[in-house]
N, C-alpha and C positions, 0 to 999 in steps of 0.2 A: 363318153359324155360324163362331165363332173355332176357331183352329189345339186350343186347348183341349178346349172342347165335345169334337170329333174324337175326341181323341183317351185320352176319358171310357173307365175301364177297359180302354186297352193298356197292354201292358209292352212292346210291341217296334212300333217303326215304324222302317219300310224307306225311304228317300226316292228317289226311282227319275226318272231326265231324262235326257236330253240334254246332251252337251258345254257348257261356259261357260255356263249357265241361272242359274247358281247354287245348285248343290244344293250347295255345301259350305258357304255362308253359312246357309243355311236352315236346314240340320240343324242348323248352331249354334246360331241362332237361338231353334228350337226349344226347344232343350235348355237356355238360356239363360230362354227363358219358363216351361219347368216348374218349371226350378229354382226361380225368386223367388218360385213358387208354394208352394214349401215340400217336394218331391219331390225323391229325391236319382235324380241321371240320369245315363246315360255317354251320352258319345256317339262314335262311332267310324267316323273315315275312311281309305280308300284312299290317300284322295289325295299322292302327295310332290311338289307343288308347296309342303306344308306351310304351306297358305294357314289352313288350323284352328288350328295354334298358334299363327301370327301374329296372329287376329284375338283370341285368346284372350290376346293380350301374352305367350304364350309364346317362349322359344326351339327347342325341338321337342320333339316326340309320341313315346312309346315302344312297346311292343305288352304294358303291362299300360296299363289306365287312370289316368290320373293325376290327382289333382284340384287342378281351378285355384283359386287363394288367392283367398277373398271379399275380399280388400283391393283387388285389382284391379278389381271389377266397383265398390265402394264409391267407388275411385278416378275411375269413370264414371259416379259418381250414381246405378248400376243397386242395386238392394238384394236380395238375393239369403236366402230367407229357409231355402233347403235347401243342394242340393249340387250342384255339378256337376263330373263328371269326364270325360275325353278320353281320347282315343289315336290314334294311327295302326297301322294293320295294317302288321305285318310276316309277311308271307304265308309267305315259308321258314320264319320261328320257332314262326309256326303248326305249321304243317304238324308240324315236329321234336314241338313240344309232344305233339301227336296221337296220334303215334306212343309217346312217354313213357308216355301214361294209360293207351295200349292196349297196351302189352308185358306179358306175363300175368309176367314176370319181367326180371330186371335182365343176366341173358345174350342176352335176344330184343333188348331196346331197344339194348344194345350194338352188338350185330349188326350191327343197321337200321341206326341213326345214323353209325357207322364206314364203312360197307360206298360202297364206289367206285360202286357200280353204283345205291346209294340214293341217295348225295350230286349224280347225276347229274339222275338220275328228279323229286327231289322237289324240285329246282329248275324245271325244267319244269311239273310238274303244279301246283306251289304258286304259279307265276308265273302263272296265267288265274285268279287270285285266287279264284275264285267258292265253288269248295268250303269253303278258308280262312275264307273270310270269313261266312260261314251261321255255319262250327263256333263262329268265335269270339263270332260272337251266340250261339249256341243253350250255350256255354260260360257265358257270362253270365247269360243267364237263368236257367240251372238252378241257380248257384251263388244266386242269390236275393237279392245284396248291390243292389240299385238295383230304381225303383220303375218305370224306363223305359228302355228301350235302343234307341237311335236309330244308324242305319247309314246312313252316308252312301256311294252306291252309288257305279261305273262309268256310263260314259255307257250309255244303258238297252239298245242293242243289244248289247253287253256283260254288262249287267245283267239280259238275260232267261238270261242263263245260272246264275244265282239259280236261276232256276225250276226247272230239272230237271239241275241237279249233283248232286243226291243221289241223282237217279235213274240217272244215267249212273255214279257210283262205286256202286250197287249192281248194274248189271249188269255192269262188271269184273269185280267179285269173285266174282258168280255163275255166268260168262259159261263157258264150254266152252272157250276159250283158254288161260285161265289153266289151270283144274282140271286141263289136260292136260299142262299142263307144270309142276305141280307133282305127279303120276300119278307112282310108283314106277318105272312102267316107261313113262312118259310122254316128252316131249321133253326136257327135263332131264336124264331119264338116258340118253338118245341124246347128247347134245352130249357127253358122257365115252366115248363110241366111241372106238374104234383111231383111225379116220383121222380124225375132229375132232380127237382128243382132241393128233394131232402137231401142227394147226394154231394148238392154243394154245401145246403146249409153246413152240415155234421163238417166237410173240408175246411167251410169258414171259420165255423169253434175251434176244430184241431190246427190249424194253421194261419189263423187271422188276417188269409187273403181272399177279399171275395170274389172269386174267381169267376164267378156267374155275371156279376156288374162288368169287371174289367172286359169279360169279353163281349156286353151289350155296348159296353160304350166305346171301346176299339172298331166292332164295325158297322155301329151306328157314323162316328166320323169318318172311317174310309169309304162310308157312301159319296161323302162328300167332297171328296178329293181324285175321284174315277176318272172323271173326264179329264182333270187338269194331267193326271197319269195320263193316260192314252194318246193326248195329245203331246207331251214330252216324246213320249215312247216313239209318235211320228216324227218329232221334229228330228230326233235322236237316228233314226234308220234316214230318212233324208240326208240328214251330211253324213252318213258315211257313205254313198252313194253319190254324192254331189260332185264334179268337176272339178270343183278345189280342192279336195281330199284324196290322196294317195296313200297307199300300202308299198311301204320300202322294206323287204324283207334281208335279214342279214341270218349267215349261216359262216360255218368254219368249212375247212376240208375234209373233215370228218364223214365217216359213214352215218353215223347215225347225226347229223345234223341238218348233210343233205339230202336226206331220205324225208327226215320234216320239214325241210323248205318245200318239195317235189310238193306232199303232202298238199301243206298250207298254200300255193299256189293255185293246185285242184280246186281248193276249198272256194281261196276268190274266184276262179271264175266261175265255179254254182251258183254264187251269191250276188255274181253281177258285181263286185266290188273293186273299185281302179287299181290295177296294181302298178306301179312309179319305177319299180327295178329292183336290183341285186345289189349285195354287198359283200364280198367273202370276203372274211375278217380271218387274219392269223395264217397268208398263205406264206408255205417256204418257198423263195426265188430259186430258182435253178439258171446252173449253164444251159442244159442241153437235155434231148431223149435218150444221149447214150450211158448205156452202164460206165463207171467208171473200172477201168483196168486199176485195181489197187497196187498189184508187183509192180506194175509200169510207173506207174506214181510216185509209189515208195522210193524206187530205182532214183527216179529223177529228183527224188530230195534228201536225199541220203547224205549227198556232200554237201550241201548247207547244213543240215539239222542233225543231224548221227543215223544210225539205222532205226535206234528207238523209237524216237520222235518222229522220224518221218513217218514211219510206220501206223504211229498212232493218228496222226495227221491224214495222211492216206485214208483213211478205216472212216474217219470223224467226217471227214467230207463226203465220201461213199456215199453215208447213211444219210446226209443232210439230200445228195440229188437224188435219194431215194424216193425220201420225202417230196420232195419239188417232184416229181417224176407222178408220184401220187395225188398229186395237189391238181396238177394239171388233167389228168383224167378227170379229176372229180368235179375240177370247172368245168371241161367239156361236155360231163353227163350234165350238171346243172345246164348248161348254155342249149343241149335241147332238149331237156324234158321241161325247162320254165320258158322256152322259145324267148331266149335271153341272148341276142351278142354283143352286149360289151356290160358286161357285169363290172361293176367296182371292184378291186382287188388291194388289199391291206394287207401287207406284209407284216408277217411275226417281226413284234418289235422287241428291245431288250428290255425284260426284265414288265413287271405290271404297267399300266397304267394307275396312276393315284393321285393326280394331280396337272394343274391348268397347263402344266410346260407338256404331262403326257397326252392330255386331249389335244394341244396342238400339235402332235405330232401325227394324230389318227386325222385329226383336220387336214393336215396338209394334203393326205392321200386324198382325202373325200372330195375334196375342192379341185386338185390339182388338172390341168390340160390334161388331154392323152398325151400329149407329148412328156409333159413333164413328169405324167404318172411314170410312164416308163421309165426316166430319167431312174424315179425313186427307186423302182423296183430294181433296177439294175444295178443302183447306187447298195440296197439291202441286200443282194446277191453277192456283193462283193463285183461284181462289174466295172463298176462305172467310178 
């Protein structure tokens, strides 16, 4: 089943791996194959190695989405019959954004934004991305402008913090911590005691921040902005859980990749969360499960090529069905420990991806029939 089929009636896929797997090609890729489909699609990454705007012939990603010029993808032969647009998450502008929609007035959001004690926090909390990055999907979505929102995640032990960010910023806010020191006569207004209250002043003189105000009026205004949180934090846990929203996990052949697919798998189903399929990126095609006889090989290419050459020829192929030989186990373990049979399969291509001609290349596998996938695969094998 193509990357398509899949992903028949979402609007939001999640692409969820491991380090270097390539989930940031993929997501493009993807988005790349709805587009020419005729769907107009954002897709949006983390990542500031800004390897999405370079394969996109961009020079960088902003934090609204941008759309890449069809002359570019034309310029690749790709023909692109919708739309597609980008972005890179910028987690702090987030986060400020956030705070904008939720200020019930233009003295609160003041406050917030200005306030020493916010500009500190919301670097912190906005920098473990995860919350960020739901909002600015679930922002998307709801504004209705694209027919597909693709988020290209964190490496996936990172990325199960997706899962219950929403739930950890709603017990903040409901949490007996907070309520007690924003409480009238709570810790808040103990910190303005006599004897705290000299150990700010003397702070004040010595460092002309007054440190005491900033933090009455930081969460004096995030009183005011709780529920409008709480309620995000719901809307935000709802689509990821929603029927339109899928988890399309991409892994390599690798031991330790598949070992955190297996993982992250487990994770969605604790969490109740749809998972869409598989995608193993970077597999070597093989002939067969037999060892190759190398004397035998050699033997038989010796009067074409010399003894040297064939020799070295012999040895080089060996290694490559060795590979393929490995690859194939390691799908197998995937196919049932993620109770997966027919995972996506992307053959190691030549040489990186960097560019619209190489995401149509990862496109073609994504998209392609079974039938045709094979074609490919057999085609990179040297087969076909």
């Amino acid at each position: 089943m193509s990357v398509a089929r899949r992903l028949e009636g979402k609007r939001v896929c999640i692409v969820a791996g491991s380090g270097g797997v390539g989930k940031t090609t993929t997501s493009a890729a993807i988005a790349l194959g709805l587009a020419a489909e005729g769907k107009r699609v954002a897709v949006v990454t983390i990542d500031p190695a800004r390897r999405l705007a370079s394969a996109l012939g961009l020079e960088e990603l902003g934090n609204e989405p941008h759309r890449v010029d069809p002359a570019l993808f034309a310029q690749a032969g790709v023909e692109v019959q919708g739309e597609l647009w980008a972005m890179m998450l910028d987690a702090k502008r987030t986060f400020d954004e956030l705070i904008e929609r939720l200020s019930p007035d233009e003295r609160t959001r003041r406050e917030i934004l200005d306030n020493r004690i916010y500009q500190e926090l919301s670097g912190a909390v906005a920098g473990t991305q995860e919350f960020t990055a739901i909002a600015k999907l679930y922002e998307l979505d709801r504004d209705g402008n694209y027919d597909v929102v693709i988020l290209d995640t964190p490496p996936s032990r990172n990325a199960l913090d997706f899962l219950d960010a929403p739930d950890r910023l709603t017990s903040f806010f409901e949490g007996r911590a907070l309520k007690l020191f924003l409480a009238p006569s709570g810790i808040a207004a103990k910190v303005a005691a006599r004897g705290t209250g000299v150990v700010f002043s003397v702070l004040k003189r010595v460092t002309g921040v007054d440190l005491l105000q900033d933090l009455s009026v930081f969460f004096r205004a995030l009183g005011g902005i709780i529920d409008g949180f709480t309620e995000r934090a719901s809307g935000v846990k709802a689509l990821l859980a929603d029927p339109g929203t899928t988890f399309l996990i991409v892994t390599s052949p690798q031991r330790e990749p598949v070992d955190e697919a297996i993982f992250f798998r487990g994770k969605l189903d604790e969490a109740r969360m749809p998972f869409g399929g598989l995608i193993v990126n970077r597999v070597t095609p093989g002939a067969g499960d037999e060892e190759v006889d190398v004397p035998a090989l050699t033997a038989s290419l010796t009067e074409g090529l010399g003894g040297s050459l064939a020799g070295k020829v012999a040895k080089t192929y060996a290694e490559a069905q060795a590979l393929a030989r490995r690859d194939r186990r390691a799908i197998a373990r995937l196919q049932e420990e993620l109770r997966v049979s027919d995972p996506v399969l992307v053959p190691q291509l030549d040489g990186d991806v960097h560019d619209i001609g190489g995401l149509a290349r990862v496109q073609q596998h994504l998209f392609a029939s079974d039938a045709e996938r094979e074609r490919l695969l057999a085609q990179a094998a040297g087969l076909a």
